[in-house]
C-alpha positions as CSV (number, residue, x, y, z in Angstrom):
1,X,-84.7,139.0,-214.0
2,X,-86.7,142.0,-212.7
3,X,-90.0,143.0,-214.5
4,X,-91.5,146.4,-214.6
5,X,-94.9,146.7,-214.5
6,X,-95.9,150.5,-215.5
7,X,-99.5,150.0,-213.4
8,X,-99.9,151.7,-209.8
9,X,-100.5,149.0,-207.2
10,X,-103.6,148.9,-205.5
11,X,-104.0,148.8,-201.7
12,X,-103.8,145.5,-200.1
13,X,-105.2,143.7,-197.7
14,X,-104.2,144.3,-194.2
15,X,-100.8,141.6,-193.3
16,X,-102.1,138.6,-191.3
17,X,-99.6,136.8,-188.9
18,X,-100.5,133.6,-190.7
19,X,-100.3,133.4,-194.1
20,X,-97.4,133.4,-196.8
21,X,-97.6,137.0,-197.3
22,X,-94.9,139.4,-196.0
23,X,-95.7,143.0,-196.4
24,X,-92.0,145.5,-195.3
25,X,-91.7,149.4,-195.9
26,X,-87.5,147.9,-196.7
27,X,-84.7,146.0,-196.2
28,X,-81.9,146.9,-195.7
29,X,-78.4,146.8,-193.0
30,X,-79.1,149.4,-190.4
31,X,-76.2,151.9,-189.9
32,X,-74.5,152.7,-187.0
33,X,-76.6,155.8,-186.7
34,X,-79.7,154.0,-186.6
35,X,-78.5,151.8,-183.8
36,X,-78.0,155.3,-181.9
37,X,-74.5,154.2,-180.4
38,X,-73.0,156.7,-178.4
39,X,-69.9,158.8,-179.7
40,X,-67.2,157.8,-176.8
41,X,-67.4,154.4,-178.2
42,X,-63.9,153.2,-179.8
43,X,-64.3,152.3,-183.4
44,X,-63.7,148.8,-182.9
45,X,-66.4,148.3,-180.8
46,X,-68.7,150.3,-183.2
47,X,-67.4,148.2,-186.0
48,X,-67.7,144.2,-184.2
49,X,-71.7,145.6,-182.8
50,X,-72.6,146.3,-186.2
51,X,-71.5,143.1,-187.2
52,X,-73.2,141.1,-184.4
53,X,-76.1,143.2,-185.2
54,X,-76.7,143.1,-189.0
55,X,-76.3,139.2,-188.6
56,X,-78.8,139.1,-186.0
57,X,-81.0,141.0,-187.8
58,X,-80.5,138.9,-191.1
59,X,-81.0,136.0,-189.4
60,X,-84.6,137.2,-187.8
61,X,-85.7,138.1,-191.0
62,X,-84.4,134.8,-192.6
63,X,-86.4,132.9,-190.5
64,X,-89.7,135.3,-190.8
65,X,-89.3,134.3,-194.2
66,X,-88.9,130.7,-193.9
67,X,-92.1,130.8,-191.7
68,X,-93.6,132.6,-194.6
69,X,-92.9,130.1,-196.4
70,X,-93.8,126.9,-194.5
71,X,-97.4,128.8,-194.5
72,X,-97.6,128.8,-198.0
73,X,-96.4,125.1,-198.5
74,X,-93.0,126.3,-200.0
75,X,-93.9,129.2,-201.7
76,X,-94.2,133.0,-200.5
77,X,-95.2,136.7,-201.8
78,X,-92.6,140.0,-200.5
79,X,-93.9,143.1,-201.0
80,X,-91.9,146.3,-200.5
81,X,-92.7,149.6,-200.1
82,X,-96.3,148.3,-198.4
83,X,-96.9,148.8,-194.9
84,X,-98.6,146.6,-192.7
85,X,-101.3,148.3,-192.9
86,X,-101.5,147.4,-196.7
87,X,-101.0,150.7,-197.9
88,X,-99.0,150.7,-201.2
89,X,-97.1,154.5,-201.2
90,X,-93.7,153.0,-202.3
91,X,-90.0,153.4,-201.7
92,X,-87.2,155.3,-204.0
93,X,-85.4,153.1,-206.5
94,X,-82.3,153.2,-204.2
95,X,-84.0,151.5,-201.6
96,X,-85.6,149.3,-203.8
97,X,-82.3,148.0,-204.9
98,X,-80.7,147.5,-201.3
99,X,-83.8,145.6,-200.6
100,X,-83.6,143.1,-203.4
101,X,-79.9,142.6,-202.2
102,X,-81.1,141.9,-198.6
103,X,-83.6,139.5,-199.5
104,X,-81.0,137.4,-201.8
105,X,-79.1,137.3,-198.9
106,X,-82.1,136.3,-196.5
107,X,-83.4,133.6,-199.5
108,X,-79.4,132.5,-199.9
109,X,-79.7,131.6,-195.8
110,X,-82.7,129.2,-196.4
111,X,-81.7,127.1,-199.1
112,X,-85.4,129.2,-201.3
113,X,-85.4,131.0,-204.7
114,X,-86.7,134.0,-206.0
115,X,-88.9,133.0,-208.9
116,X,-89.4,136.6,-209.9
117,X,-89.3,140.2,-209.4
118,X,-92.0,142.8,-210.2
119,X,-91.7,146.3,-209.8
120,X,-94.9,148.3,-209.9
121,X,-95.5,151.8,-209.5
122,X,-96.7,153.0,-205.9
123,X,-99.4,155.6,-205.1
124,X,-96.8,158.2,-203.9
125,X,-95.2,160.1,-207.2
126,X,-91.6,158.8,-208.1
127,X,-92.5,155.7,-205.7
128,X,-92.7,152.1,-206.5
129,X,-93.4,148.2,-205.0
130,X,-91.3,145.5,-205.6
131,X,-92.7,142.1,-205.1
132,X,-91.0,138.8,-205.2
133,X,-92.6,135.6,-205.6
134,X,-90.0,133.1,-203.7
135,X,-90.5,128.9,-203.1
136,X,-88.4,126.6,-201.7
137,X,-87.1,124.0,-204.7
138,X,-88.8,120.4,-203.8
139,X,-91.0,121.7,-200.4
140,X,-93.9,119.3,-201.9
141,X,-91.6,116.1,-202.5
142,X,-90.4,115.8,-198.3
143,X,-91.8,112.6,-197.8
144,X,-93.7,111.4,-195.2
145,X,-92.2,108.0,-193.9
146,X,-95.1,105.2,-193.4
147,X,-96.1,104.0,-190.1
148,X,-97.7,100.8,-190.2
């Protein structure tokens, strides 16, 4: 379910390399444009190297997350639309969407949940932040064996 909150989101604090916050301007499947491939290519190669690279690139950000995650003993804060910086301008609600589709692609990957979604408003007019609050089900019950 995705709850929207009609406040404007403050600035946060600047991202920290440790820590189970995750601060991303999007997500989303770059397009063949992005990757700057050359024209003379054939289509097939375009086609399998977009493949190979939107995998790759899910997997990287699959595993950001999971190291997100393990710092916050299963459980981990998203924010879109914020820069690393901390500053909250926001994204369009097209973006917003494609992002919420990555990252239930990226959580999917890791065996987590998303517990919920907030969308706020950002400082930029027509802008907004979506945060996601995601754990891993049972992170806490992994049991230690005894050495004795």
């Amino acid at each position: 379910m995705i709850e929207y909150i009609d406040k404007c989101m403050p600035s946060q604090k600047k991202e920290c390399y440790f820590g189970n916050r995750e601060y991303k301007i999007y997500l989303d499947y770059e397009t063949v444009e992005q990757m700057k491939i050359k024209k003379n290519k054939p289509k097939e190669f375009i086609d399998n190297f977009k493949i190979i690279k939107n995998t790759s690139k899910l997997n990287k950000r699959a595993s950001q997350l999971k190291f997100r995650l393990d710092e916050g003993s299963g459980r981990a804060l998203y924010m879109i639309g914020v820069s690393d910086s901390g500053k909250t301008d926001g994204i369009d609600m097209e973006t917003i969407y494609n992002s919420i589709n990555y990252l239930y692609k990226m959580v999917e990957l890791i065996n987590a949940k998303i517990k919920n979604i907030r969308i706020y408003k950002g400082k930029c007019e027509g802008k907004f932040i979506c945060v996601f609050r995601i754990d891993i089900p049972n992170y806490n019950q992994k049991k230690i064996p005894n050495v004795e």
